[in-house]
C-alpha positions as a printed NumPy array, in Angstrom:
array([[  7.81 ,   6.831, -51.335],
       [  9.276,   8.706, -48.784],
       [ 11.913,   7.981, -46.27 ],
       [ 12.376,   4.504, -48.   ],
       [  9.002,   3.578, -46.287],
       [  7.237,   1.028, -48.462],
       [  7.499,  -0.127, -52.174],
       [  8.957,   1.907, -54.269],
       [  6.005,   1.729, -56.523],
       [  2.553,   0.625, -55.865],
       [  2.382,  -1.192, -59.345],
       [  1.846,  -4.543, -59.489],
       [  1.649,  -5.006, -55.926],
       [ -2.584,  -4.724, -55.495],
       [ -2.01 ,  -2.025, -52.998],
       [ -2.354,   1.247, -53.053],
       [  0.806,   2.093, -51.419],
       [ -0.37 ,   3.443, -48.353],
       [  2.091,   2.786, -45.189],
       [  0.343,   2.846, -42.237],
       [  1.631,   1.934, -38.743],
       [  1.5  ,  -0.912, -36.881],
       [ -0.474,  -0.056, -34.073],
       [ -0.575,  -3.504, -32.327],
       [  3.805,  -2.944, -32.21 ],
       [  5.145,  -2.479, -28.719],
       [  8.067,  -0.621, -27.663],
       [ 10.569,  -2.502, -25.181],
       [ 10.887,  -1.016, -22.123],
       [ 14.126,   0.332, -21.479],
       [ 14.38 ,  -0.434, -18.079],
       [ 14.229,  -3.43 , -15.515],
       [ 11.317,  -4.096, -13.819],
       [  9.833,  -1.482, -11.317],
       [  9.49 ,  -3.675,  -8.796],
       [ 12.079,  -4.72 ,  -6.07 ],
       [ 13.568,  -8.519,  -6.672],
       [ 11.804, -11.245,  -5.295],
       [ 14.9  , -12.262,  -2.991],
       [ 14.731,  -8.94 ,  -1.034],
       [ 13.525,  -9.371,   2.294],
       [ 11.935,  -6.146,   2.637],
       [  9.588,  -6.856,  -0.484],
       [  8.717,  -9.592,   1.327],
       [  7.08 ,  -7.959,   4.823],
       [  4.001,  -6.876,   4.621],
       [  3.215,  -2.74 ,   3.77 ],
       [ -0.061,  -1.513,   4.363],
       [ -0.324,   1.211,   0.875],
       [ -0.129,   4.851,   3.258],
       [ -3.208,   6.992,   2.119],
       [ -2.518,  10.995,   0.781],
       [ -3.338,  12.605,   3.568],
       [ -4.038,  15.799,   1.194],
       [ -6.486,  13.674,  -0.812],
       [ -8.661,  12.602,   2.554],
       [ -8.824,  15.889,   3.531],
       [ -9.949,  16.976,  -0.269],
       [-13.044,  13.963,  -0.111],
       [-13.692,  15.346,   3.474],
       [-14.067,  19.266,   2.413],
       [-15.83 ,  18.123,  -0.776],
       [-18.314,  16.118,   1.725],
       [-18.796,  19.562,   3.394],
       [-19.582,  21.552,  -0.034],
       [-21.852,  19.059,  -1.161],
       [-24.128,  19.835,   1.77 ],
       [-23.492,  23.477,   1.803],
       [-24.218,  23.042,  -2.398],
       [-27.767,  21.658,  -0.857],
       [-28.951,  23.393,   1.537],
       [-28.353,  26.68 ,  -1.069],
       [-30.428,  24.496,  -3.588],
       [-32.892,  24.213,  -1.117],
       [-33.307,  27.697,  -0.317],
       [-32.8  ,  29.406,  -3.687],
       [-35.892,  26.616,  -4.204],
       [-37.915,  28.314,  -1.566],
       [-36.643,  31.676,  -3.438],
       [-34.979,  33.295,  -0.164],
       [-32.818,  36.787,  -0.362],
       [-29.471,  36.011,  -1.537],
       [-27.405,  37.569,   1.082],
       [-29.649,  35.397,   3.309],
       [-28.487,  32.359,   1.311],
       [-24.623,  33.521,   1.375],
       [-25.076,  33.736,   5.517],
       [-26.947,  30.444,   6.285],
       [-24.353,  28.278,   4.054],
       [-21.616,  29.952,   5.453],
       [-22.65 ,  29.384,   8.742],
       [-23.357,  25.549,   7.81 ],
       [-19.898,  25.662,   6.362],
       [-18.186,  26.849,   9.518],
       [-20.161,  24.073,  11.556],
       [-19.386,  21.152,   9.35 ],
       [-15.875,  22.179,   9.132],
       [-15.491,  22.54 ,  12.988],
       [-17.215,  19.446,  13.281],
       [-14.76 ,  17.345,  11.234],
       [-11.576,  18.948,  13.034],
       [-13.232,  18.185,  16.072],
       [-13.828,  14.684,  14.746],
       [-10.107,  14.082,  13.688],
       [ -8.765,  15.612,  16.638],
       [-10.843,  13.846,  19.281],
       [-11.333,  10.714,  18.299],
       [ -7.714,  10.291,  16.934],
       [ -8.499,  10.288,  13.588],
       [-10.693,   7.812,  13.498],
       [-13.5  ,   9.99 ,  12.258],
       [-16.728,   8.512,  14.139],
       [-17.772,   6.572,  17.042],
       [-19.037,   3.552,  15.001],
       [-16.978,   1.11 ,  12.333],
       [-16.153,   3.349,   9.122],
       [-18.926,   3.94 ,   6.883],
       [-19.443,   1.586,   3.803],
       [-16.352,   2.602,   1.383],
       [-16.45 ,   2.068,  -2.407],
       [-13.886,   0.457,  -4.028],
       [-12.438,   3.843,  -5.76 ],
       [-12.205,   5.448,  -2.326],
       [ -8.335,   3.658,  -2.327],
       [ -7.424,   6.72 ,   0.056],
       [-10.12 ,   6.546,   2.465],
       [ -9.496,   2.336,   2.305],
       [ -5.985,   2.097,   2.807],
       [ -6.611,   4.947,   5.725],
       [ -9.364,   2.857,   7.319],
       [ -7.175,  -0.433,   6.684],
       [ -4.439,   1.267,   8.806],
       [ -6.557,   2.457,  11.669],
       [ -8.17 ,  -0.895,  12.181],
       [ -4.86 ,  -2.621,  12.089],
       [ -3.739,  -0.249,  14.952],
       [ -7.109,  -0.926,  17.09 ],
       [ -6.205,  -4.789,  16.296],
       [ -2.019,  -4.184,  17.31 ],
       [ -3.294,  -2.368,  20.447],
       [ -6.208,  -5.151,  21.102],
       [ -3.639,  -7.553,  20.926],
       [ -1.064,  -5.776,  22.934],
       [  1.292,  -6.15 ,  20.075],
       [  4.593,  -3.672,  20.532],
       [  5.141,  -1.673,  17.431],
       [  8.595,  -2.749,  16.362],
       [  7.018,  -6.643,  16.217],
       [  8.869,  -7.963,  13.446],
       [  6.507, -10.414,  10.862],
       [  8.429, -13.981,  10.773],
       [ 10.247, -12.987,  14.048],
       [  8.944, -16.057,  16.428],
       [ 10.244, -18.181,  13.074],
       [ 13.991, -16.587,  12.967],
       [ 14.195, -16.939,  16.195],
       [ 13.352, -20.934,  16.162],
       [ 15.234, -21.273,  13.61 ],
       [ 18.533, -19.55 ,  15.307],
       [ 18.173, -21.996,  17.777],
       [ 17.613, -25.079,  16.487],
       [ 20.801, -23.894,  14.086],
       [ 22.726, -23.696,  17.485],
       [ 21.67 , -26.956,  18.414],
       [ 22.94 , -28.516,  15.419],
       [ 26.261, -26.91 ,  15.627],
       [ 27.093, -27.693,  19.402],
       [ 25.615, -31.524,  18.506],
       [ 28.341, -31.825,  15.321],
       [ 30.841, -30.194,  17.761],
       [ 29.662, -32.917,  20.447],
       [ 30.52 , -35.492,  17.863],
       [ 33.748, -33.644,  16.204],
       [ 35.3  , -33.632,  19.546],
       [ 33.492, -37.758,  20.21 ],
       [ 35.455, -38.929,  17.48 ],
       [ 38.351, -37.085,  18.455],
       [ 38.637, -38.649,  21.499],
       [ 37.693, -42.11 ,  20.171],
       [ 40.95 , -41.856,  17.592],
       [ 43.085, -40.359,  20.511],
       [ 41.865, -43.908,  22.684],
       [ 42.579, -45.631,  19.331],
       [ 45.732, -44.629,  18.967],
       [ 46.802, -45.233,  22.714],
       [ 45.487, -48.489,  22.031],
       [ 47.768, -49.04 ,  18.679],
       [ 51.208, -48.151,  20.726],
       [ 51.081, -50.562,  23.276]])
C-alpha cells in the first residue's frame, strides 16, 4: 500500500485492499460561528434582509424581454419582414422600459397603484423589497418617526422605575440615619 494507507497486505483479511474514503467524515470548521453572539444587542433588533437593487432591476428588464421575446414569436408566426420585426420590438422595448422608469420614479418605487403582485417564494429580492416598502407605508400610517427605537417605551420604564428604587433606598439610607443619630442622642443623656 501506499502512503501507509491500509493493510499492508490484503491476505487474510477478506478484503481486497481497496481504501476508499469516508465520505460521511466532516471537516471541523475552523472558525467560530458566523453569526453575531446572542448577548449583542444589535442581533437582537429587528433587520428587514435589504434586496440587490441590481438583481430587481435584472427580474424587471428580463420582464421586459420576455414580452419583447413574444411579441417577435408572434410575428415571425404570422411570417412578417424581419426588419419589420427588429422595429416593432424595439419600439415595444423602448415603451416598456419608459414605462417602468416612469413607474419607479413616480410612484416612489413602489411599482403600481395596487398591493404588489403575487410573489413566489424564490423572488427573495422582490420580497424583502416589497416587505420594506409596506413597512414604510405602515411607519408613515402610523406616524412613526424613523429613528423609533424597538424596546424604547420598555428602557425607558425601566430607567424610571430604576430611579425610583434608588431615591426610595436613599429615602431609607438617610431614615435610618436619622433614626441612629435620635438613638444615639437618646443613649447620652
Amino acid at each position: 500500500m501506499s502512503d501507509n494507507v491500509g493493510l499492508s497486505t490484503p491476505r487474510g483479511s477478506g478484503t481486497s485492499g481497496y481504501v476508499q474514503r469516508n465520505l460521511a467524515h466532516m471537516k471541523p470548521r475552523d472558525n467560530a460561528a458566523p453569526y453575531l453572539p446572542r448577548n449583542d444587542a444589535d442581533s437582537l433588533r429587528h433587520k428587514p434582509r435589504q434586496p440587490d437593487k441590481g438583481l430587481l432591476e435584472h427580474a424587471r428588464k428580463r420582464e421586459v424581454e420576455v414580452k419583447v421575446f413574444e411579441l417577435r414569436e408572434k410575428l415571425e408566426d404570422e411570417e412578417v419582414d424581419e426588419d419589420e420585426i427588429d422595429t416593432r420590438c424595439d419600439e415595444l422595448r423602448k415603451k416598456l422600459l419608459a414605462e417602468m422608469d416612469k413607474n419607479q420614479a413616480g410612484d416612489g418605487g413602489r411599482g403600481g397603484v395596487g398591493p404588489k403582485r403575487n410573489l413566489k417564494m424564490h423572488q427573495v429580492h422582490e420580497l424583502a423589497d416589497a416587505k420594506i416598502k409596506e413597512s414604510e407605508r405602515l411607519r408613515q400610517a402610523l406616524k412613526i418617526s424613523k429613528d423609533y427605537e424597538e424596546g424604547g417605551h420598555w428602557r425607558r420604564q425601566e430607567e424610571r422605575l430604576k430611579k425610583s428604587l434608588e431615591q426610595e433606598a436613599d429615602g431609607i439610607a438617610e431614615g435610618a440615619k436619622d433614626e441612629e443619630k435620635s438613638e444615639r442622642s437618646r443613649d447620652r443623656y
